[in-house]
ZAMAR-137648 format. One record per residue (C-alpha): y, x, z. Coordinates in steps of 0.001 Angstrom, whole numbers, plus 500000, padded with zeros to 6 digits. Each point is the difference from the previous one (the first is absolute). Last residue first. Example, Ala and Ser with C-alpha at 12.3 -4.5 7.8 and 13.67 -1.06 7.14 Angstrom:
498940513670507140496560498630500660
***
This chain:
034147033841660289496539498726501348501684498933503352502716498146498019497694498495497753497582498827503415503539498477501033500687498178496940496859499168499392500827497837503376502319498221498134499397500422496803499528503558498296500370501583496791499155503626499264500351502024497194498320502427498021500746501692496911497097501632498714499360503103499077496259500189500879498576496858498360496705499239501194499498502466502377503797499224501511499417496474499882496472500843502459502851502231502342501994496657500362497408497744500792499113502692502669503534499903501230499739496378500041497009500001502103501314502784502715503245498175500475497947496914500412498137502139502199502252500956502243502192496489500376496383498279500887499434502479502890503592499954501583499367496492499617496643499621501459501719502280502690502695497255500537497482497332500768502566496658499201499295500001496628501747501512496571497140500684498670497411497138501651496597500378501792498019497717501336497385499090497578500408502632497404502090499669496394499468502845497362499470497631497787503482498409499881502167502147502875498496501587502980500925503626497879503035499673497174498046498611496674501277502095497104501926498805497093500609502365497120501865498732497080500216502513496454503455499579498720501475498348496855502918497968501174499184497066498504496555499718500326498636501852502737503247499675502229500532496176498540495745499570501469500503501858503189502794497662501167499866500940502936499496496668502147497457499026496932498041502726500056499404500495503984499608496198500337496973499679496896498397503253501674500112499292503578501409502720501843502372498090502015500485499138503731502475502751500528501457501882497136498729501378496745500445503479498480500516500299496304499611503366498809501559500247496353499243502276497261501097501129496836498353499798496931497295502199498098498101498011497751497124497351500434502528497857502569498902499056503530499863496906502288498207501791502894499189497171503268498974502347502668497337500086502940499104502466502658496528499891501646500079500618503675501970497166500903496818497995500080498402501759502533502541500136502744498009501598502545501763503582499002503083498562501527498309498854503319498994503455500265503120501844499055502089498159502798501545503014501433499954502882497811497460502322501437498778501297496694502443498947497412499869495867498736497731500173496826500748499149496283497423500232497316501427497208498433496665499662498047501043498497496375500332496594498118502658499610496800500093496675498277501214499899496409502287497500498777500213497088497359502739497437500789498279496326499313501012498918504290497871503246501092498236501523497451497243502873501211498718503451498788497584502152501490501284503560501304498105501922502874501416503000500904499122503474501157502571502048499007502604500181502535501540503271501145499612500851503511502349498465502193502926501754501566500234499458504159503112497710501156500328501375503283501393503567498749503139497518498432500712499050503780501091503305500967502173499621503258497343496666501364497261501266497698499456503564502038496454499671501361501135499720503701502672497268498905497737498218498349497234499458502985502990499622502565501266497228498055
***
């Protein structure tokens, strides 16, 4: 507390949450999950803890969670979007589709699906570590970057399509990181 409330975060919480640069370095290769045909997005997070910020070393050991991950169900013209942001214990691409529906909001409803992988979720798993857990930095850690992941996610639709209607969709804990991001 005394680390956040010296650099401002605990008045000003927004100046915690530092902007991304734009993503455009991605890796796209596509994938069917349960016979629906999607793409597979793969990028560096590029997400650190600040300098000083308690726990940023055990954070940066987290290999896997390095590399950001996304399920993109997409149409070949413009279309809105939608952000959906999983909860706990998901990010597995045949739950994360099925619990929301991606395949009636592709379809039926005629939007472009965006699913990213929240961190220490799916492949971004590491031995020990959990989002939520019971270490309450690794929290404040994993809530920070998946606010830092989506908004990068975000800034890449932007490239692609730059007016855009964007929304976000959250369960559960998406919920919360959609809150943060909003």
């Amino acid at each position: 507390l005394e680390f956040y409330g010296q650099q401002g975060w605990l008045d000003e919480p927004e100046g915690f949450f530092g902007s991304p640069p734009t993503l455009a370095d991605i890796t796209t290769a596509p994938l069917t999950i349960r016979g629906q045909a999607l793409q597979r997005l793969i990028f560096e997070s590029g997400y650190e803890p600040h300098p000083g910020e308690p726990g940023r070393e055990r954070w940066l050991g987290y290999l896997a969670n390095r590399r950001e991950h996304a399920l993109l169900l997409r149409h070949r013209e413009p279309r809105p979007w939608v952000v959906c942001v999983h909860g706990a214990l998901m990010g597995r691409g045949s739950v994360d589709l099925r619990l929301f529906r991606a395949r009636h909001l592709h379809e039926d409803l005629g939007l472009n699906v965006l699913l990213p992988v929240l961190p220490l979720h799916g492949p971004r798993r590491s031995k020990g570590a959990a989002f939520p857990g019971q270490d309450l930095l690794d929290d404040v850690h994993a809530a920070a970057q998946a606010v830092w992941d989506v908004r990068r996610l975000i800034s890449w639709i932007r490239t692609q399509e730059p007016d855009a209607k964007i929304g976000l969709n959250g369960m559960s804990l998406g919920g919360y990181v959609s809150a943060l991001i909003a």
